[in-house]
Every structure is written in structure tokens, then in C-alpha cells.
N, C-alpha and C positions, 0 to 999 in steps of 0.2 A: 904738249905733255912732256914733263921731262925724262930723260932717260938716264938710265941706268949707267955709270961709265965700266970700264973692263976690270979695274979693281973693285968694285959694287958688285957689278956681277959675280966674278971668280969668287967672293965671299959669303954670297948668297947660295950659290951656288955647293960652296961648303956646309953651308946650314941646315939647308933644306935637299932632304933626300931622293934622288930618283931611284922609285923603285921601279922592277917589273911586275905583271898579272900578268898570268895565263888566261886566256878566254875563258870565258867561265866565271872566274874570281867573283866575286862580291866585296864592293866595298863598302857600302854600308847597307843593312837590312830594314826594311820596315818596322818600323815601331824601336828603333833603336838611335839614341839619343847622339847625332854627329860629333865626331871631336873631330876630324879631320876635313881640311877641305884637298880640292885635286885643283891638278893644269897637267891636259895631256897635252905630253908630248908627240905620241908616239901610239897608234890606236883609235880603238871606239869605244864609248861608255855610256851604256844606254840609260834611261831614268826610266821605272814605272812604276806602277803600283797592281796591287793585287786586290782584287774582290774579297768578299767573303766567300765565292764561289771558288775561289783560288784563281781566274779566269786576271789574266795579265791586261795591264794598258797601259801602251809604250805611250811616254809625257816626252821627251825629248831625246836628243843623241850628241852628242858632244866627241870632238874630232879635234884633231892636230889645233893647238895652238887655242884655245877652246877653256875657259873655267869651268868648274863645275862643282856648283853652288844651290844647296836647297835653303833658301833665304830663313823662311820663318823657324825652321827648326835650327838650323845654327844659331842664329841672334839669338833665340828664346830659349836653346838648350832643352827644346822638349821633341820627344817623339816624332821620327819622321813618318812623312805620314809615304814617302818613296824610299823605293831601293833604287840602289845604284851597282850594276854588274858589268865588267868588260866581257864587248861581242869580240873582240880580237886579242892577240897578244898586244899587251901594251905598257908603253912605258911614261910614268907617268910623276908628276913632281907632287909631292902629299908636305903639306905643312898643318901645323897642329892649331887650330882654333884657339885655345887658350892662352899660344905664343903669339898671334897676332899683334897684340899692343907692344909690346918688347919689340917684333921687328919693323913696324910700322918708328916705331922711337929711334932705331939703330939706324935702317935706313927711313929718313924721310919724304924720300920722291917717289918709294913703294907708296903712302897714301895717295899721290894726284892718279898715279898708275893704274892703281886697284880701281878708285873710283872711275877711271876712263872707259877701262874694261866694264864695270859693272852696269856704268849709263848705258854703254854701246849692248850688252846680254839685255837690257832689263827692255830696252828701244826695240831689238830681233822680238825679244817674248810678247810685247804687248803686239806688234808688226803679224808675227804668226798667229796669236792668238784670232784677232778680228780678222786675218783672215779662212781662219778653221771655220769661226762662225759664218763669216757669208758666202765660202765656197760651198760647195757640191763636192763631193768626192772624188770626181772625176779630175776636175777644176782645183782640187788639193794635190794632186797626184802630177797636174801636171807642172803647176808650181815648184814640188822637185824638182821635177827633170829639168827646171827652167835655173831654180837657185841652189839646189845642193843636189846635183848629178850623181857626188860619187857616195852619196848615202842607200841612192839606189844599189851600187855593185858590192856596197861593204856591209848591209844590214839582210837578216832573212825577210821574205816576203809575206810569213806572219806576222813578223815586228813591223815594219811599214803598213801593213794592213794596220793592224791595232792602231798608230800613228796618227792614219788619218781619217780611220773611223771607221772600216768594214771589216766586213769577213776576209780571209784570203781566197776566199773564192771567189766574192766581188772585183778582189784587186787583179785577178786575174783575169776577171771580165775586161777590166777598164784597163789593163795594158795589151789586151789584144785590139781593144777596139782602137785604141792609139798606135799602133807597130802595124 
């Protein structure tokens, strides 16, 4: 993959802005059409979606170094069907969806980049996914603690419940019976 040289970067760098979020923040809402995409730096940014019940369900959690991309509604410019909220303060690089072909034209090695990045997210998402479906909860739960530790110390234990499919009072069965 090629990289970036230090005047690529420092220019890029110029471009595209880091901003901060307070925990809390919202960055995009359900039902609301993406124009931005992210890459934290700096934080936690969690995906879910909302019922009709209002009842939340955490899809994923994105961390340092980390894109954060809801495919089909960028591409297609329609409605997401997730929000996306930071659980921490965080600092994070936002560039604008609609500037992408401009900076893809300006710098050229941002295309091999982005695609490297997106094979390696899109390989974790199908990786977790079939394994959501053959685990057990128990057996998801401990698959964290085995590949992403510090999601345990950085997310609440209703968001990780929701995550990998119970109640929090489940999840709290199944870390007692593990500790």
C-alpha cells in the first residue's frame, strides 16, 4: 500500500479538519441523509439503531485509528438507517462525502489507501458477523475479552449487552460466571 509522504500529509492534514465531540455528540441521526464521513482519532463512536419502541441496538463501536462508514446510505445518499453518537470525548478527522472525488484526484494514493482500509473493515464486519451468528452469548462475550479488551473498560455494560445480544442483566450473569 502506498503511503502518504510528510508533505501529503501536512496538506491533507490542512484540508481536512479535526474536530472535537463531547460524549454525548451525535454525529449523524437516523433517518438522516450522511454527508460526512469520520476517522477517529481520538475516542469512541458507537453505531446503533433505534426500534420503533425507541429500545437501542448497538451495531458496532469504532476506536482510535478506526473509519467510520455506513456504506449503503453514503453511496446511495439515502436515509440511514443508523446513528452514530460519541461514548467519549473525542477527536476525530470529518471530511465531506461530496469532496471525496476532488481529494481522491489531488492525492492519488488516498484511492489504494481508502480501499486498503475498507477491504481490511468490510473482512472484520463479515469475520464478526458469522461469528455473532454461531456464537452463544456467552462465547461472544468472551471473544471480546480475547480481541477487543479495551471495549470492555471504554463502553457501558448496556451498550455491550445490546452488542452481543442480551439483556444487561444477562451480561452480567455471563461475567460473573467468567471472573
Amino acid at each position: 500500500m502506498p503511503d502518504l509522504d510528510d508533505a501529503e500529509r501536512r496538506r491533507l492534514a490542512e484540508e481536512l479538519p479535526v474536530r472535537e465531540f463531547r460524549k454525548g455528540a451525535v454525529l449523524l441521526s437516523q433517518g438522516d441523509v450522511p454527508v460526512s464521513c469520520y476517522f477517529v482519532l481520538k475516542g469512541c463512536v458507537r453505531q446503533f439503531s433505534l426500534t420503533e419502541d425507541g429500545e437501542e441496538t448497538s451495531i458496532e463501536f469504532f476506536m482510535e485509528e478506526e473509519a467510520v462508514l455506513i456504506f449503503g446510505s453514503q453511496a446511495e445518499r439515502k436515509p440511514s438507517e443508523y446513528s452514530l453518537a460519541c461514548i467519549e470525548d473525542s477527536e476525530i478527522l470529518v471530511g465531506v462525502l461530496n469532496g471525496l472525488p476532488a481529494m481522491f484526484a489531488k492525492y492519488p494514493k488516498l484511492v489504494s489507501i481508502t480501499r486498503t482500509m475498507m477491504e481490511r473493515d468490510f473482512a472484520k464486519t463479515q469475520a464478526d458477523f458469522a461469528s455473532f451468528k454461531a456464537l452463544c452469548p456467552e462465547a461472544r462475550y468472551r471473544s471480546l475479552l480475547e480481541k477487543r479488551p479495551e471495549l470492555l473498560k471504554r463502553v457501558p455494560q448496556y451498550q455491550l449487552a445490546s452488542y452481543i445480544g442480551v439483556t444487561p442483566e444477562s451480561l452480567s450473569r455471563i461475567r460473573k460466571r467468567i471472573s
